[in-house]
N, C-alpha and C positions, 0 to 999 in steps of 0.2 A: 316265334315266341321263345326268347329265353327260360331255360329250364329254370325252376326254384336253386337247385345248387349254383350258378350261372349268379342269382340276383344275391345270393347270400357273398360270394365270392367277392362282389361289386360294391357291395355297401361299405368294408373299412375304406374302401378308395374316396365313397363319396361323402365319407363323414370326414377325412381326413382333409379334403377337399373344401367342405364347408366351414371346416377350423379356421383354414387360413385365409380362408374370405373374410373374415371377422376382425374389423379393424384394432379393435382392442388385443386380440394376439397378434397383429402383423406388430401394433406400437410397443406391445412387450417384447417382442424380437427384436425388435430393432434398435429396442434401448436397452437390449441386457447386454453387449458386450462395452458398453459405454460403461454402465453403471459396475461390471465386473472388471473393467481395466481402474475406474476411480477405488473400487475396493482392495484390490492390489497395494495399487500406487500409494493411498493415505492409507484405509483401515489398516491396513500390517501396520506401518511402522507409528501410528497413533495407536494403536493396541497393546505394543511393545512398549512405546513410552509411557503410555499406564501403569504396564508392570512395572516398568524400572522404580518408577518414581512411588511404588509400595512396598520398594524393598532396598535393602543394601548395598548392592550390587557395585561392585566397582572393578576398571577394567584390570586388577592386579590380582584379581582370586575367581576362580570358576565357582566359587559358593556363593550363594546367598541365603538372605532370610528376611521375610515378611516382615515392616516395622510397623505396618498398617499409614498412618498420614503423619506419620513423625519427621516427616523429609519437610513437608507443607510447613507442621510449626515450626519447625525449628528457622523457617526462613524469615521471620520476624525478626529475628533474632540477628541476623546478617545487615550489618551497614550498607555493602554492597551492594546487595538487593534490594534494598529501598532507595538505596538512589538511584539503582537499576529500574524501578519500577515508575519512578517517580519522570525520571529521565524518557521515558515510553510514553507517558501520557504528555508530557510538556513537548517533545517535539511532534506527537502525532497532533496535538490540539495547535501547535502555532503554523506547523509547516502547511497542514490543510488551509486554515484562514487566509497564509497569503495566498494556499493556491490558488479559492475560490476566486478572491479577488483578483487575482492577476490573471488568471485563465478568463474570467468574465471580461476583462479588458479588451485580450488578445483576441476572444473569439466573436468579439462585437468588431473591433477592428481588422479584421480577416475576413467577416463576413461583406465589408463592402468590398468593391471595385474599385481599384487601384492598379496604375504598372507598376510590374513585381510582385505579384500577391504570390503568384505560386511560389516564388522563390524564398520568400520571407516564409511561406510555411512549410516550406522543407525545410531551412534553418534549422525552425522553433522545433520542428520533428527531431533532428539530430541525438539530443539528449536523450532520447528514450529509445532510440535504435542501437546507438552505441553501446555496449558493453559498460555494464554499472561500475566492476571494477576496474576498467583502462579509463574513464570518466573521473571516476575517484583520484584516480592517481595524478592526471592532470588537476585536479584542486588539492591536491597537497604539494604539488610545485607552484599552486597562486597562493599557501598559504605558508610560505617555506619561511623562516623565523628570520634570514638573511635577505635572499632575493624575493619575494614579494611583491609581483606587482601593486596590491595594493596600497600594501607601506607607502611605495613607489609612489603613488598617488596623493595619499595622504602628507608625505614631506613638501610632494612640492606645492601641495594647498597651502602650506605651512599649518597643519593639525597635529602633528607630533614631531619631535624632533629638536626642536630649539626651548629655552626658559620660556615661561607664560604659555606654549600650546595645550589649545583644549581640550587634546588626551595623551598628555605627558608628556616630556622630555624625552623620552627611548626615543631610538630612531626606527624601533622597529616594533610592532607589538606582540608578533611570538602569539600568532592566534590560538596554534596547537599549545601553544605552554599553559595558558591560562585557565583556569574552569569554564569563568563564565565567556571569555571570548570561543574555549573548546566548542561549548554546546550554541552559541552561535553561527560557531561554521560547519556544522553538520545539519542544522535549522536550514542554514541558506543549500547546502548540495540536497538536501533533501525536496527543499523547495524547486529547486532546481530540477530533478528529476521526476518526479510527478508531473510538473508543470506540463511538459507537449501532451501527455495522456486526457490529462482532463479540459486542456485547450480545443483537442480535436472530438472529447467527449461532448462537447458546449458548442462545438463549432456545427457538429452532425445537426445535436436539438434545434440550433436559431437556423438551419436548413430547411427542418420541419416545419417551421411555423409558417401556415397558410399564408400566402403572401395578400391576398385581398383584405386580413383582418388589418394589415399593414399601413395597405392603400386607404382601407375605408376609415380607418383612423385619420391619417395625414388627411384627408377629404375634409374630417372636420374638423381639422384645424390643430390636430395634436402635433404638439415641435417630438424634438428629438429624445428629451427627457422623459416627455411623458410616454412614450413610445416604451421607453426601457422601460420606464420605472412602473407602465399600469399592463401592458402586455409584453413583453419580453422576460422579463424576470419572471413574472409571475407563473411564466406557461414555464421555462426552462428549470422552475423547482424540482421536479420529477429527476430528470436529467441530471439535474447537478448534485441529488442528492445519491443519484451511480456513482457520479466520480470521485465525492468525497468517499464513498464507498472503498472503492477499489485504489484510493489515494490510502486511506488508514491501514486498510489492509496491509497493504505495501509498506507503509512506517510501520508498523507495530513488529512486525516480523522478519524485517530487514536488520541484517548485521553487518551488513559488509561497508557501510559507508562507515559505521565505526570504526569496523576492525580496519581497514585499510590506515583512518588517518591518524584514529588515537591509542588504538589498541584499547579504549575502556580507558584512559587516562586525559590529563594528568590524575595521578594519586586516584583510579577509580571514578573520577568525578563523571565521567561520560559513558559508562556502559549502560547499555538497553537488556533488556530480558534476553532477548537472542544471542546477544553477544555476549553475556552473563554466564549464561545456558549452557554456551559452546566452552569458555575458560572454563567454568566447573566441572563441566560432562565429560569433556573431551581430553582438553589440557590435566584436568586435575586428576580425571580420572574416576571420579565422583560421579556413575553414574544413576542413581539415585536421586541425589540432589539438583541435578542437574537436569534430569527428566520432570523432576518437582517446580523448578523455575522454568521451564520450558510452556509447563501445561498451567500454570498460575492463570496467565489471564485467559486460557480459552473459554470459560465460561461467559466471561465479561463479554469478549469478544461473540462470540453467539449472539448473544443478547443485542450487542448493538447494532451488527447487521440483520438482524431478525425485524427491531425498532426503524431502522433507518428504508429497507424495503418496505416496510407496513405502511411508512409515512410517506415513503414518495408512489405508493399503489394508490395512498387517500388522495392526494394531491393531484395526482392524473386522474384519477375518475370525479374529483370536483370539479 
C-alpha cells in the first residue's frame, strides 16, 4: 500500500495528466502557435499602421505628433484618392463578373472527359503559378504602344489603321497611354489572374456534386441546360461565392499589376488604394497619410467578407 506522502507526490502527475486528456486543451495547443505566428505576421504591422495613420509621421524626422483622423479627412480632399478609390471598386466589381463567368464556363467544360483535359488544365493553371510580376511584364510587352500584338491584330482586321476604321485611324492604340484603354488592360491582367484560381475553386465544387442527383435527373429527361441551370449552379453557390471571395481580396489589395504597367498613370488615372498607399507612404514619404489610405477600406472590406461567408453558410445549409 502506498504511503499518504507516496499519493500526495502522484497527484500533480495525475491532474497534469488529466489536463491533457481534455480535448479542448489539446485544440488550444495546438492552435496557439498558429494563431501566435498570424499575430506576429499581421497584428504588428496592422497595429503599426494605425499608429501611423493617427499621427504625422514621415520618414524625414524621428518626431511625431498625434493629428487624431485628420490624415482620413483631409483624404477627401485628394483627387487622387478618389479616383484611387473609385478605380478599387470598378476593377474589383468588373474583373470578378468576368471571373465568375468564365471560370463557370472553364470548369463545366474541364469537368467532362475529353483527350487532353489534363493538359488544357495545366495550361489554364500556368497564370496563377507563375510569378505575378514576370506575368505582368509579359502583358506590358502585348500592350507595348509599338509592337503590340494586339494592334497587330486589329490592323490586319482592318479596325484601326486606315480612314473610316471603327476605332480610329492610329495604327496603334497606345493601351498604356490612354485612361480609359489604361484601366481596361489592368481589368483584363487582372481577369487574367484570378482566373485558374477560381476555375479550379468551381472545378473541386462540380467534383462534389453527387453523381446520382446527376443521373437521376438525365433519367427523367433533364437535357443539358436544365442540368446547369436547376442543379449545378444552384449547389456550386456556396463554392462560388469562396472564389469571388478570395478573387476581391486579391483585387482590392493588389498593386503590383498597376505598378508594373502604369505606375498609377496616365496623369493618376489608374492608381488603386495600394498602389496609392505605397507613392504616398513610401515614395513620398508621407507616412501618415499613407497608412490613412492604406486602412480606408479595411472596414468595408471586413464587412464584405464577413456578408459574403454568412451568405454562402445560408446557401449550403439550404
Amino acid at each position: 500500500m502506498d504511503s499518504p506522502l507516496r499519493a500526495t507526490e502522484l497527484e500533480p502527475a495525475g491532474r497534469l495528466r488529466r489536463t491533457w486528456d481534455d480535448r479542448r486543451v489539446i485544440a488550444v495547443a495546438m492552435i496557439a502557435p498558429a494563431i501566435l505566428y498570424i499575430a506576429c505576421l499581421v497584428g504588428f504591422p496592422f497595429g503599426l499602421a494605425v499608429f501611423y495613420s493617427l499621427s504625422d509621421a514621415t520618414t524625414g524626422s524621428v518626431t511625431y505628433h498625434f493629428v487624431g483622423l485628420r490624415n482620413f479627412a483631409t483624404l477627401f480632399q485628394d483627387p487622387v484618392f478618389l479616383t484611387a478609390l473609385w478605380n478599387t471598386v470598378l476593377f474589383t466589381l468588373v474583373s470578378q463578373a468576368l471571373v465568375v463567368v468564365l471560370s463557370s464556363i472553364l470548369a463545366i467544360m474541364l469537368s467532362e472527359r475529353f483527350r487532353g483535359r489534363n493538359v488544357v488544365r495545366f495550361l489554364i493553371m500556368l497564370p496563377w503559378t507563375a510569378p505575378i510580376s514576370l506575368g505582368v511584364i509579359g502583358w506590358l510587352w502585348i500592350y507595348d504602344s509599338v509592337f503590340s500584338p494586339i494592334d497587330w491584330v486589329l490592323r490586319a482586321a482592318g479596325l484601326i489603321g486606315h480612314p473610316g476604321a471603327p476605332l480610329g485611324v492610329d495604327p496603334n492604340l497606345y493601351w498604356l497611354g490612354r485612361p480609359i484603354l489604361a484601366r481596361a488592360a489592368i481589368i483584363i491582367v487582372q481577369t487574367w489572374r484570378i482566373l485558374p484560381l477560381a476555375t479550379v475553386i468551381l472545378l473541386a465544387g462540380l467534383s462534389a456534386i453527387p453523381q446520382d442527383i446527376l443521373d437521376a435527373a438525365q433519367v427523367d429527361g433533364a437535357g443539358f441546360w436544365r442540368r446547369l441551370l436547376q442543379i449545378k449552379i444552384p449547389l456550386l453557390l456556396p463554392i462560388t461565392s469562396i472564389a469571388v471571395l478570395f478573387g476581391a481580396v486579391f483585387t482590392f489589395t493588389d498593386m503590383t499589376v498597376v505598378y508594373v504597367l502604369t505606375r498609377g498613370g496616365p496623369i493618376n488615372s489608374t492608381h488603386v488604394l495600394a498602389s496609392d498607399a505605397f507613392f504616398v507612404g513610401i515614395q513620398a514619404g508621407d507616412l501618415g497619410q499613407g497608412a490613412a489610405i492604406a486602412l480606408f477600406l479595411f472596414p468595408v472590406l471586413a464587412a464584405g467578407v464577413a456578408l459574403v461567408l454568412r451568405t454562402a453558410r445560408r446557401t449550403e445549409v439550404t
